[in-house]
Backbone as CSV, one residue per row, in Angstrom:
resi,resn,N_x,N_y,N_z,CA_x,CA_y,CA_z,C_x,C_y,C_z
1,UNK,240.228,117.684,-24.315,239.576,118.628,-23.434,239.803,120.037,-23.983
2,UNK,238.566,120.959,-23.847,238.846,121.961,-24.384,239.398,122.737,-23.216
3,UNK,240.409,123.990,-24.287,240.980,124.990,-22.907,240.098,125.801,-21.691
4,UNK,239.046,126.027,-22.256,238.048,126.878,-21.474,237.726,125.718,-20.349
5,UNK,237.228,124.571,-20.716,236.932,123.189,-19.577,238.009,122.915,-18.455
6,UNK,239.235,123.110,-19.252,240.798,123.200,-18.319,240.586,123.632,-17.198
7,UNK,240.581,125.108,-17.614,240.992,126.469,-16.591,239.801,126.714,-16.032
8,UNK,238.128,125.868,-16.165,237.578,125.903,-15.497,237.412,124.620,-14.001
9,UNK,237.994,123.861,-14.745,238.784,122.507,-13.632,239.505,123.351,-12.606
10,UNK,240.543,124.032,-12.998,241.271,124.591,-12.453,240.668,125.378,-11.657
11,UNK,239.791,126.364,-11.865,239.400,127.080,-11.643,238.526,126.261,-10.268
12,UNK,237.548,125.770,-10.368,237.371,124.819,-9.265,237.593,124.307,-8.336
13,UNK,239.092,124.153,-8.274,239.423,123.213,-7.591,240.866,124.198,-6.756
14,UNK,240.787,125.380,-6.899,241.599,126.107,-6.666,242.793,126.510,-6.651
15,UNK,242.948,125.859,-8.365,244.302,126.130,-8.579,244.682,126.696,-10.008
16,UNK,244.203,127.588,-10.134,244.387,128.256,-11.300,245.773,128.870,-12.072
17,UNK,246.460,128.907,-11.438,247.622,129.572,-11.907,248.567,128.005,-12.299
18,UNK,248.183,127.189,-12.043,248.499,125.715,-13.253,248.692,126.122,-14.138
19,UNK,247.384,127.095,-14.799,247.229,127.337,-16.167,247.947,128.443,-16.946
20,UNK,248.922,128.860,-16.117,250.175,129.645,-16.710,251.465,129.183,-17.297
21,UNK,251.776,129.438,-18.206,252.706,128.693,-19.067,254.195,128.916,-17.749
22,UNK,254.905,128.060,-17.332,256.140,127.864,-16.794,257.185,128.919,-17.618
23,UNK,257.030,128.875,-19.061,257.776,129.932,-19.489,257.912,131.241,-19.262
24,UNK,256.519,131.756,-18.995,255.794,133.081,-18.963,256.362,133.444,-17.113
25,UNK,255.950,132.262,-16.618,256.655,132.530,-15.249,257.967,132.437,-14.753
26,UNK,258.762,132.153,-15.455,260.222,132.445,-15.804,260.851,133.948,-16.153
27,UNK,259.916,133.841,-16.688,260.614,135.568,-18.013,259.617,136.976,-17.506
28,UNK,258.823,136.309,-16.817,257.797,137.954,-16.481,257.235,138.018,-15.077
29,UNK,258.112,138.973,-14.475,257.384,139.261,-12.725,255.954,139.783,-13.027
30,UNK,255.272,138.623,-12.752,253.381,139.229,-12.502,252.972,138.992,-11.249
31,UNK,251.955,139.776,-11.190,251.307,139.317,-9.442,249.690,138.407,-10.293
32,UNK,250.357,137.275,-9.133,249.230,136.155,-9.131,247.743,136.547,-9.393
33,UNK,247.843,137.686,-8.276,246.343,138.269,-8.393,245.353,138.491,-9.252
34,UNK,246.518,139.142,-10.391,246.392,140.146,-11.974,246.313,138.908,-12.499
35,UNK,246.870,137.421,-12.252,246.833,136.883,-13.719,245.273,135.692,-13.182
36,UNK,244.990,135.503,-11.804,243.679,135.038,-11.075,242.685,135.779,-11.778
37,UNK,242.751,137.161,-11.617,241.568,138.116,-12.356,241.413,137.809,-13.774
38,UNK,242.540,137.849,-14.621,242.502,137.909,-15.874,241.626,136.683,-16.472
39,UNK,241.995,136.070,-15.535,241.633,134.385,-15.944,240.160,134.313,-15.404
40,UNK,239.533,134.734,-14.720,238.345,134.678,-13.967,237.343,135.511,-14.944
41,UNK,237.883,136.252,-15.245,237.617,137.510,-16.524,237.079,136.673,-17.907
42,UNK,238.439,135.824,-17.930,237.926,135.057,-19.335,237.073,133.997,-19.183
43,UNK,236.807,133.323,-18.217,235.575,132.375,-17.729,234.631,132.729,-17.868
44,UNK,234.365,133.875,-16.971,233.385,134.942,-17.199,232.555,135.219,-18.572
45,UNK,233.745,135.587,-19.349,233.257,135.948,-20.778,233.530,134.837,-21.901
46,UNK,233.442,133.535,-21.005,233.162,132.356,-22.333,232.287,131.500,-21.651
47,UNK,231.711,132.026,-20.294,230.084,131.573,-19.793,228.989,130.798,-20.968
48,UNK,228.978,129.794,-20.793,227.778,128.959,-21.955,226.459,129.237,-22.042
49,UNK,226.087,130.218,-20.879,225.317,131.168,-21.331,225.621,132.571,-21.800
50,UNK,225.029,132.704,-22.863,225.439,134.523,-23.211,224.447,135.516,-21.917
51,UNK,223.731,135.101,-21.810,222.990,135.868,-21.035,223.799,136.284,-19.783
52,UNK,224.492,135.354,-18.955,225.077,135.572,-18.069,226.863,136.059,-18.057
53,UNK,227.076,136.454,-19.602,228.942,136.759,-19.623,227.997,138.453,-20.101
54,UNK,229.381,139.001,-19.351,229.553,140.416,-19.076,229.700,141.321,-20.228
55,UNK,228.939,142.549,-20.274,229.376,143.730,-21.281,230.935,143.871,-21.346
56,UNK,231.371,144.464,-22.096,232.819,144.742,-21.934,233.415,145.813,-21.325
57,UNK,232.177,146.640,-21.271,232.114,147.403,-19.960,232.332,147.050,-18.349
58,UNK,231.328,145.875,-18.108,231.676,144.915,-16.991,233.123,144.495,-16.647
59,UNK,233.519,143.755,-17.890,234.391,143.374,-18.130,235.862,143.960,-17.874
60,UNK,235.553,145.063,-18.331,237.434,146.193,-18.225,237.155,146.566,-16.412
61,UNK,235.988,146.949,-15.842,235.476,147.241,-14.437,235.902,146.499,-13.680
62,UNK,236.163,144.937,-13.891,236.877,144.191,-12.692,238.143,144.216,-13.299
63,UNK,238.715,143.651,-14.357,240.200,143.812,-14.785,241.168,145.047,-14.280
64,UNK,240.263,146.033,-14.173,240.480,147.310,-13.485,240.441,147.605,-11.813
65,UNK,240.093,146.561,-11.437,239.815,146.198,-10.172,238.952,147.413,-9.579
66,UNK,238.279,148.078,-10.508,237.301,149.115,-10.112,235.999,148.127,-9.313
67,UNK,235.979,146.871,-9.853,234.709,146.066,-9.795,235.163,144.676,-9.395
68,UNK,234.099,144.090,-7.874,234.761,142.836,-7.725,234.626,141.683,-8.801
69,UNK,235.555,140.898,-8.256,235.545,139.414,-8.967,233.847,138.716,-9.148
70,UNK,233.385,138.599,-9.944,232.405,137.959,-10.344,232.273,136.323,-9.714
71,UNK,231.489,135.828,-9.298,231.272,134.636,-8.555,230.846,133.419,-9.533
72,UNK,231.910,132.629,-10.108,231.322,131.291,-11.112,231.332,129.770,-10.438
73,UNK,230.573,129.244,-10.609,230.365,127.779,-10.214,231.945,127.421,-10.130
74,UNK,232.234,126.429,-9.971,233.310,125.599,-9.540,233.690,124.306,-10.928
75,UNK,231.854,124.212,-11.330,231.839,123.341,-12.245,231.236,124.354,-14.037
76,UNK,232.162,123.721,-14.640,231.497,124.565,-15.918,230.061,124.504,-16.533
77,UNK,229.277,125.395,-16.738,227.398,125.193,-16.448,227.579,124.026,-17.874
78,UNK,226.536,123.860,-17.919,226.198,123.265,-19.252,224.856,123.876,-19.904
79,UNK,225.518,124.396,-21.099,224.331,124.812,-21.455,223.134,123.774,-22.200
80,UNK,221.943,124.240,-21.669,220.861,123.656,-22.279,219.899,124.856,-23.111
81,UNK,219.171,124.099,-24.047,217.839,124.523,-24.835,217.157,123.648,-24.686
82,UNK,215.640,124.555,-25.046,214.678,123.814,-25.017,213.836,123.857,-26.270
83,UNK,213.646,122.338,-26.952,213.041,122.883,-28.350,211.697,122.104,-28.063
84,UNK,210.401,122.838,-27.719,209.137,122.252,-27.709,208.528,121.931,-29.090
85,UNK,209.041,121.672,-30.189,208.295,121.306,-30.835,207.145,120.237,-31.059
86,UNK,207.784,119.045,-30.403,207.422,117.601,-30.228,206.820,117.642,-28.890
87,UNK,206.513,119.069,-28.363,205.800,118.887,-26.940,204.178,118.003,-27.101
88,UNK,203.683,117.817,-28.467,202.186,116.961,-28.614,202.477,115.698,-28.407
89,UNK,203.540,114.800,-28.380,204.138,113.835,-28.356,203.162,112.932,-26.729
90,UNK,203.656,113.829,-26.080,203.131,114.131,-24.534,201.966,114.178,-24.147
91,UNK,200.899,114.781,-25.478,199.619,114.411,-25.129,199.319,116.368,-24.603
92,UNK,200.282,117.237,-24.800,200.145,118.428,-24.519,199.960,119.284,-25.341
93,UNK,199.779,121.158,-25.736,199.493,121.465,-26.576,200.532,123.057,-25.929
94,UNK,200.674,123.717,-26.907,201.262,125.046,-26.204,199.817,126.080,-25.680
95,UNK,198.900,125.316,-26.950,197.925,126.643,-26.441,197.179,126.275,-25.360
96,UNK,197.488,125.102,-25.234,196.212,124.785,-23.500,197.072,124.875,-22.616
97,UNK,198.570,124.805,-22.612,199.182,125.125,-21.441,199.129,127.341,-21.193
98,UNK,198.934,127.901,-21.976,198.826,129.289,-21.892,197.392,130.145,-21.918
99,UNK,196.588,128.786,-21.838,194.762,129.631,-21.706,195.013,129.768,-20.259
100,UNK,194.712,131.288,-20.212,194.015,131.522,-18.874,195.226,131.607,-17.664
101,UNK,196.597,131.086,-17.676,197.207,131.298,-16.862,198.136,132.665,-16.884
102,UNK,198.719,132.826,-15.822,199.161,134.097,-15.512,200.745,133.991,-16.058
103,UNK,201.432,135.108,-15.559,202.626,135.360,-16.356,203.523,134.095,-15.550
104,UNK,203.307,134.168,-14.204,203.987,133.328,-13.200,203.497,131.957,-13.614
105,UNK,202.536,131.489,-13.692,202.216,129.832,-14.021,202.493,129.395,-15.256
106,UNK,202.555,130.323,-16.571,203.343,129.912,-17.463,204.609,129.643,-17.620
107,UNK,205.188,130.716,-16.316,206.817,130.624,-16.231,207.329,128.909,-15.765
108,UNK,206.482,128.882,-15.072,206.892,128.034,-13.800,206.092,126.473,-15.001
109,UNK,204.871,126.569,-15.496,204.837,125.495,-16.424,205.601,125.357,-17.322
110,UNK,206.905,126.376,-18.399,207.451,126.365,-19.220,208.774,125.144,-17.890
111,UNK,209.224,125.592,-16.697,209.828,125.278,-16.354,210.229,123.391,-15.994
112,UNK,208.340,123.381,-15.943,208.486,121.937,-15.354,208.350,121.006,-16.973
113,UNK,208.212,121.685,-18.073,207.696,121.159,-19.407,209.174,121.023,-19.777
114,UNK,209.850,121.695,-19.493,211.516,121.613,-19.655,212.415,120.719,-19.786
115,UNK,211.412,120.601,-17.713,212.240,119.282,-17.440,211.921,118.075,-17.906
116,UNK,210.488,117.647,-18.213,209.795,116.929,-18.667,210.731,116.360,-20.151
117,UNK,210.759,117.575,-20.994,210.956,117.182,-21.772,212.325,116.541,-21.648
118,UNK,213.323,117.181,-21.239,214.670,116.354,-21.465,214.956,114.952,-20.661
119,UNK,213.934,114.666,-19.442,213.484,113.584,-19.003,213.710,112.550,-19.639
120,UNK,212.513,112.657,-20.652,212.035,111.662,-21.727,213.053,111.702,-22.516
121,UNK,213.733,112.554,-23.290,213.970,112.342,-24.807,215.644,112.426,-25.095
């Protein structure tokens, strides 16, 4: 299991400070809080989407407790792609799904072609 999958178990299930070494909590008065944030911080910024982990600007803003705690699933996302190449397979084409429709019905057809695809394959 990787560490990030760990401390997102942990993280889940509401018990995060598991993931502090027994040593570290021996030898160094920390507040739980600071090491909850820190850790929420690094979830945050190893998100499997890039799109959704924080500037480092963001980033120092809650560590700083200038900025609240950021809100992550319970479960670690999984990231997906989508590679339409083999979308003719299907009997479909990219350019007949984009004649004539609007910004919204392409969105929303890229969406259901998505699912389609990982459906099948």
């Amino acid at each position: 299991m990787r560490l990030v999958d760990w401390v997102w178990d942990l993280y889940g299930t509401g018990t995060l400070l598991e993931a502090v070494d027994p040593c570290l909590q021996l030898k160094l008065n920390f507040e739980e809080e600071e090491i909850k944030r820190l850790m929420i911080v690094g979830l945050w910024c190893s998100h499997p989407d890039a799109e959704l982990r924080p500037s480092i600007r963001q980033a120092i803003k809650v560590l700083n407790s200038e900025a609240s705690l950021p809100l992550q699933p319970s479960k670690i996302p999984v990231a997906s792609y989508t590679d339409f190449s083999n979308i003719s397979r299907y009997g479909l084409s990219s350019g007949s799904l984009n004649t004539n429709l609007s910004k919204q019905t392409t969105s929303t057809t890229n969406y259901l072609l998505s699912h389609l695809y990982h459906r099948y394959i």
